[in-house]
N, C-alpha and C positions, 0 to 999 in steps of 0.2 A: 733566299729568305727561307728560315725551318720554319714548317707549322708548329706549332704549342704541342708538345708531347702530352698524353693525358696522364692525369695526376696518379701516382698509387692505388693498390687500392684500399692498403692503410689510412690513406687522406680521404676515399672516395666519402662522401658524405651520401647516408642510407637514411630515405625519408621512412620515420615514424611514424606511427597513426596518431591523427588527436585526441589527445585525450579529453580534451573538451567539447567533443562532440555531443549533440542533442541525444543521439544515441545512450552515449556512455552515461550520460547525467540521467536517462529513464531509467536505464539499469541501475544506476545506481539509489536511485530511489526505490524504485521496487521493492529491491532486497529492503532497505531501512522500512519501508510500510509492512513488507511480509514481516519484520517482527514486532514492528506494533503492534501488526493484528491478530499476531500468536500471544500477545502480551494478555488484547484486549479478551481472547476467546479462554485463553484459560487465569484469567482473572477475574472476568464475569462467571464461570463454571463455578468458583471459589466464591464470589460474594456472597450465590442465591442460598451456599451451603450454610453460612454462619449465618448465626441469631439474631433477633434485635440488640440482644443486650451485650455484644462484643464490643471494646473499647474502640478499638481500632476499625471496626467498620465503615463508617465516617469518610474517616481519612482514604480507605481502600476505594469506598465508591468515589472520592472528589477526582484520585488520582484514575480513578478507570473513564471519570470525564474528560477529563484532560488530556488523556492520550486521544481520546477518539477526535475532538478536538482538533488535535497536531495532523491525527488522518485526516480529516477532513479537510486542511490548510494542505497537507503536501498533494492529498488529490488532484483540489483546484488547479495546482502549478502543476502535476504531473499531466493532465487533461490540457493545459492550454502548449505544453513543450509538444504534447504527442497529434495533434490539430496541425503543429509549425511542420512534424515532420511529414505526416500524412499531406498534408497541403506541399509542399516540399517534393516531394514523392512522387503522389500521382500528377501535379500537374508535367512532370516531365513524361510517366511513362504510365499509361493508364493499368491498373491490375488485372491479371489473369483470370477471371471469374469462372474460376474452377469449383465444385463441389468440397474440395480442403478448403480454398478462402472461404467460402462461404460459413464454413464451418469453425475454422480458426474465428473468421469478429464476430459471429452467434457466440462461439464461447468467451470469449474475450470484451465485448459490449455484455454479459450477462453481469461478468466479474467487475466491473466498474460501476454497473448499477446498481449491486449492491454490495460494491465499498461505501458507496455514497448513502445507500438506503439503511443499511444497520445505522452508523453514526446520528443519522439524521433522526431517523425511529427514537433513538435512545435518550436523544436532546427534545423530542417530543413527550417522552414519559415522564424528564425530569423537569420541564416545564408544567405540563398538566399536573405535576404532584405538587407542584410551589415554586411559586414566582422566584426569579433569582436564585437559582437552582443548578446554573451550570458556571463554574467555575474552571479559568484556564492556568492551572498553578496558583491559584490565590486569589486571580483579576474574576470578577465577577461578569459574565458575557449577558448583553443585551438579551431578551425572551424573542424567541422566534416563535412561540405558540402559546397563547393566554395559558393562565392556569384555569382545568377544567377538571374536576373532580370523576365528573363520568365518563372522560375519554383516559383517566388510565390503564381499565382493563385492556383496552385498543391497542393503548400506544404500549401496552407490555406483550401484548400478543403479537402488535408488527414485531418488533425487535428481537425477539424470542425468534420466530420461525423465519424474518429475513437473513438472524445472525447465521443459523443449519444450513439453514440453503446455499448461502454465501458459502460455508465451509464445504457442505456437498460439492460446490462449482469448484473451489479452491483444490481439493481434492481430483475432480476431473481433469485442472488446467494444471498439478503436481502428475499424472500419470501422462500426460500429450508432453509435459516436455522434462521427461524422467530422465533423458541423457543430459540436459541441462541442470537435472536438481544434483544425480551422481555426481556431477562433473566438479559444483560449488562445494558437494560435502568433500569429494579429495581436496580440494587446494584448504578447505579451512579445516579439515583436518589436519594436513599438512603444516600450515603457520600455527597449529595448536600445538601440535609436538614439538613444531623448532624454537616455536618463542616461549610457551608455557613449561612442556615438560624439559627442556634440554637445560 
C-alpha cells in the first residue's frame, strides 16, 4: 500500500492573513478618523477667519458639526473594538511593564482623551449658544447641555485649547511612529501615480 504523495506545490495551498481582523478594522479606522480630524482642524482654523456676514458660514459650521459628530460615533466603536482586543491580549499574556509601555498608553490614553474631549467641548458650545444647535447632516441631535448664555466663553475656551493640545499630542504620536507615517505616504503616493496620474 503507497502513502499519499504530497500535493505540488503549485496546489500547496498558502494560508493568508485575515483581513478581517480586530487589528485590521482599528487600522483601518484610524486612518478614516486621522482625516476627519484634519478636516475638522483645518476647517475650524477657516470658520474663526470668516465674518458674520459670509453666506455660506452657516452651512461651514452645520457641516464642521457633523463631522465631529461622525468622530465621536467612530470613537465609541473604535474604544469598544480596542477594550475586545486589549482584553483578548492580555488575558493570555500579561504586558511587559517596561518604561516604552508605560510610555506608549500615557501617550496613546492622552490621544483618545482628547479625541473625545474636542468634539465633546464643541457640542457643549453649541448647545450653550442655542438649543438645537447640533445637527447630524440635517437630523437635528438631542442637547446634551442646556442652553446657557454664560458658560459660552468656557465652552469656547475648552475647545480652543483641548483642540492645540490634542494636535500638540497628534504631532508627538506622528513623530513615535514616523516609520509607519513614511511607510502610508509611499504606498498612497504610489496608488496616486498609478491610478490618478497614469
Amino acid at each position: 500500500m503507497t502513502t499519499p504523495s504530497a500535493p505540488p506545490k503549485s496546489q500547496t495551498k498558502v494560508s493568508k492573513p485575515r483581513r478581517n481582523s480586530a487589528f485590521q478594522h482599528l487600522m483601518s479606522v484610524h486612518w478614516w478618523m486621522a482625516n476627519l480630524y484634519g478636516i475638522l482642524f483645518i476647517g475650524g482654523w477657516f470658520m474663526v477667519q470668516f465674518g458674520e456676514g459670509l453666506s455660506f458660514r452657516g452651512s461651514l459650521y452645520n457641516f464642521h458639526k457633523s463631522i465631529g459628530i461622525v468622530t465621536v460615533m467612530l470613537l465609541s466603536w473604535r474604544i469598544l473594538v480596542l477594550l475586545r482586543v486589549w482584553w483578548r491580549k492580555y488575558t493570555k499574556h500579561r504586558p511587559k511593564l517596561s518604561r516604552q509601555w508605560f510610555k506608549k498608553v500615557a501617550l496613546h490614553t492622552s490621544l483618545y482623551i482628547f479625541m473625545w474631549a474636542v468634539p465633546v467641548t464643541g457640542i457643549f458650545l453649541s448647545n450653550s449658544f442655542k438649543a438645537n444647535n447640533v445637527k447630524l447632516f440635517g437630523i437635528v441631535l438631542p442637547d446634551l447641555f442646556p442652553q446657557n448664555d454664560a458658560a459660552i466663553e468656557l465652552a469656547r475656551s475648552f475647545h480652543f485649547w483641548f483642540a492645540y493640545i490634542f494636535l500638540a499630542f497628534t504631532i508627538l504620536h506622528s513623530i513615535d511612529q514616523w516609520k509607519v507615517l513614511r511607510s502610508w505616504w509611499r504606498r498612497t503616493n504610489k496608488w496616486f501615480r498609478k491610478k490618478v496620474l497614469s
